[in-house]
C-alpha positions in Angstrom: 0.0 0.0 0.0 1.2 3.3 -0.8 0.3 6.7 0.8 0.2 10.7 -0.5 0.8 13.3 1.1 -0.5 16.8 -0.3 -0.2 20.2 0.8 -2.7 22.7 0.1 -2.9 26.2 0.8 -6.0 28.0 0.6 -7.2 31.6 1.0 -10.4 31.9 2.1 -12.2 35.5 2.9 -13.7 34.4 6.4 -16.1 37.6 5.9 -17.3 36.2 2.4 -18.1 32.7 3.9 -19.7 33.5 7.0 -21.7 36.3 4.6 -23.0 33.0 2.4 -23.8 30.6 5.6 -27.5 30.6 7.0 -28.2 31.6 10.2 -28.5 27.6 11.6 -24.7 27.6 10.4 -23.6 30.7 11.9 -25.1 30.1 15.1 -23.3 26.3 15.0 -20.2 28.1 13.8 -20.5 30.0 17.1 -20.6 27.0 19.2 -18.5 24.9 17.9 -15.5 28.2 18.5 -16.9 27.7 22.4 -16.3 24.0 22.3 -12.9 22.2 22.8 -11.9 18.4 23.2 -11.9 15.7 21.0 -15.1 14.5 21.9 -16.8 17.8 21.6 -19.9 18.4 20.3 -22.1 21.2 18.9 -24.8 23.0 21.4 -27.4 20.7 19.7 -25.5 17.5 20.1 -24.1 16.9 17.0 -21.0 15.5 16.2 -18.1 17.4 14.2 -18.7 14.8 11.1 -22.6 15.7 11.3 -21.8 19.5 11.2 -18.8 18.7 8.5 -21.7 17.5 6.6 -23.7 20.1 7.2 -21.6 22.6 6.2 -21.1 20.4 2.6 -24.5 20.4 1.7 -25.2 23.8 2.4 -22.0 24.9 0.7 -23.3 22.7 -2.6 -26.3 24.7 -2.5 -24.6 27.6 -3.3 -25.3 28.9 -7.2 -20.6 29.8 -7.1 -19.0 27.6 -4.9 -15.2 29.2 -4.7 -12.4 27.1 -5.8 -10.6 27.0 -2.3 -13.3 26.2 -0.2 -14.2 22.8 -2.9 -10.6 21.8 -1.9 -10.9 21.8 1.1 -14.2 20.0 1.3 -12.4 17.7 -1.0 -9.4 17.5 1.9 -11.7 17.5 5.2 -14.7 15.9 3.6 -12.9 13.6 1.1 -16.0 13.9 -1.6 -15.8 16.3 -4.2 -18.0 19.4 -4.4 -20.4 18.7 -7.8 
């Protein structure tokens, strides 16, 4: 078995992609900046893959979804945004 190992730098504009979130995903963005631990969770409970998810879909929804933030969905997520 062989392995890869890939660097990626990104530049994101925080302001833009908090700017294109709904308000569910702010307000999880919020908590999850309270929360620390590997076993942390969201206020609602849900796990860091659920809101990893979340984030995805919403982010798909989007009519321009920029460049960097596909890659790293791509990297963190390991699907590709469509």
């Amino acid at each position: 078995m062989s392995s890869v190992t890939m660097t990626v730098d990104a530049e994101i504009d925080l302001d833009d992609l908090i700017g294109n979130l709904g308000s569910a995903s702010k307000d999880y963005l919020a908590g999850l900046l309270k929360v620390e631990g590997e076993a942390a969770r969201a206020p609602d409970g849900r796990t860091f893959e659920q809101i990893i998810e979340a984030a995805f879909n919403e982010l798909r929804a989007m009519s321009t979804v920029p460049p960097a933030l596909a890659d790293l969905f791509w990297m963190v997520h390991g699907r590709a945004m469509s």
